[in-house]
C-alpha positions, 0 to 999 in steps of 0.5 A: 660281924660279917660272916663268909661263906665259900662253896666249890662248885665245878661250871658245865658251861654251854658252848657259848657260855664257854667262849664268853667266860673265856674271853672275860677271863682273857681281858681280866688277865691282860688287864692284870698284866697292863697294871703290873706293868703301868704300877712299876712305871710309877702310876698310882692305883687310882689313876689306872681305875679309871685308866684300864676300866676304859681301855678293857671295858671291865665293871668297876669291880673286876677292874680293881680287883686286876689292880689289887692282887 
């Protein structure tokens, strides 16, 4: 049996390190946003994998993860 464990953590990122995780956390969010939508066009969710992983040029995992909340 898998056992999960969560831990809480505040981030004190760097400038730069800022600005990187604030544009990741743009393209996931416009990237859930364009699945909603394409989801109430009738698309299925196999087609906008591989659809929005090219149009956001998000890894596989967070690009399902936009799909499947």
């Amino acid at each position: 049996m898998k056992q999960i464990i969560t831990i809480q953590a505040r981030l004190f990122p760097k400038k730069e390190e800022k600005e990187c995780l604030d544009n990741l956390m743009r393209k996931w969010n416009s990237c859930k946003r364009c699945a909603y939508n394409r989801l109430l066009e009738g698309k299925t969710r196999k087609e906008l994998k591989k659809e929005l992983q090219q149009m956001f040029n998000l890894w596989l995992k967070a690009t399902v993860s936009s799909i499947a909340w």
